[in-house]
DOKETI-257283 format. One record per residue (C-alpha): z, x, y; residue number from 0; residue in three letters. Coordinates in nm, 3 decimals. Layout:
PT      up    east   north   i  aa
PT       Z       X       Y NUM ala
...
//
This chain:
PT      up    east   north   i  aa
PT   3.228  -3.706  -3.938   0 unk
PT   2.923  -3.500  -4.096   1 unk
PT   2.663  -3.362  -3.927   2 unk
PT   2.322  -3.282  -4.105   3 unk
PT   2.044  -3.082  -4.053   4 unk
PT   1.774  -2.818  -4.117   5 unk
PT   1.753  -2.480  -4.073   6 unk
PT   1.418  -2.237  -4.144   7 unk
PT   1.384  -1.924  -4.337   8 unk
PT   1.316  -1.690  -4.104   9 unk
PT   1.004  -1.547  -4.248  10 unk
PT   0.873  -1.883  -4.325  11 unk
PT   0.902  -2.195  -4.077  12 unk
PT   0.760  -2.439  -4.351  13 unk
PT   1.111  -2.395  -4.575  14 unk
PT   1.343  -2.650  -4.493  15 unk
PT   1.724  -2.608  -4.565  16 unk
PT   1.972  -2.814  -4.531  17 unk
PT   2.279  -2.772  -4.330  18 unk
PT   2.594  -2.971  -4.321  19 unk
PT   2.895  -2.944  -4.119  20 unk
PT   3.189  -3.171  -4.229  21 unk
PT   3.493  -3.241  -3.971  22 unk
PT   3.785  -3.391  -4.136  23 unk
PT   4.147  -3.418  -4.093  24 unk
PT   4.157  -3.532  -3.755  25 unk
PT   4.463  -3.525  -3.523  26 unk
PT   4.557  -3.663  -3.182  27 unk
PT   4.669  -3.343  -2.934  28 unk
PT   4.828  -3.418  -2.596  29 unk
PT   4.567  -3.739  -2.650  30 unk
PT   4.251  -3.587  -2.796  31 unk
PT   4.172  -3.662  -3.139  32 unk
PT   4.050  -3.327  -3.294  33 unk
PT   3.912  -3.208  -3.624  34 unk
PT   4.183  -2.974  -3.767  35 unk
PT   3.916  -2.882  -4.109  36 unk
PT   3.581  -2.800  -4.074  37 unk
PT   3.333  -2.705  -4.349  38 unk
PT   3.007  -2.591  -4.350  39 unk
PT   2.742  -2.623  -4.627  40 unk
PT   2.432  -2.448  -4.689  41 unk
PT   2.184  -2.604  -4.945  42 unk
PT   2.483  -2.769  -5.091  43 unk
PT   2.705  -2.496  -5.154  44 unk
PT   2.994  -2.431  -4.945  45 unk
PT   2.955  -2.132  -4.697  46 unk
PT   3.271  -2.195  -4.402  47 unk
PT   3.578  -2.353  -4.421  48 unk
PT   3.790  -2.339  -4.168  49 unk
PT   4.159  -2.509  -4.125  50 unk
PT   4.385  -2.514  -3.827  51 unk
PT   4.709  -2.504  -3.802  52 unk
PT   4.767  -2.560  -3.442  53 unk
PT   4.545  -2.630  -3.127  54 unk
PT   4.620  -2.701  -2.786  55 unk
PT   4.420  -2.910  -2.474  56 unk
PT   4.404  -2.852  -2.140  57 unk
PT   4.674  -2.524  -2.187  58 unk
PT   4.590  -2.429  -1.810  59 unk
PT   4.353  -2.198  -1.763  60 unk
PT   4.298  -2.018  -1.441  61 unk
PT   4.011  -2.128  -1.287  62 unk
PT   3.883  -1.769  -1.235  63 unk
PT   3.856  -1.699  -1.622  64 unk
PT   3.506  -1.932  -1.527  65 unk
PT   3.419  -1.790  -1.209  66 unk
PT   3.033  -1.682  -1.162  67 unk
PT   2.991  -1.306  -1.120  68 unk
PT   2.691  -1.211  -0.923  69 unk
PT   2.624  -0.830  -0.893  70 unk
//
């Protein structure tokens, strides 16, 4: 899957560049199909790439790592 878009310099909104972020080798974990390489371009030239090794889904997470803190 590739997703495309474009970014703006940031002292000029009229320049356009292109983004692209690339998800590839995709594998099924505990029945979720994730993208174990992602790459991301920048005007065509490679900027990220990122490959996992391992990656887990719905590990069990206490609930209170979420909870809303009001102070």
């Amino acid at each position: 899957m590739i997703l495309g878009f474009k970014t703006h310099a940031d002292d000029d909104l009229n320049i356009e560049i292109p983004v692209e972020i690339q998800f590839a080798d995709y594998r099924l974990v505990n029945g979720v199909r994730l993208p174990f390489r992602i790459r991301k371009f920048l005007q065509g030239s490679l900027l990220l790439d990122i490959a996992l090794s391992g990656a887990r889904v719905n590990s069990g997470l206490p609930d209170s790592l979420f909870a809303v803190q009001v102070e």
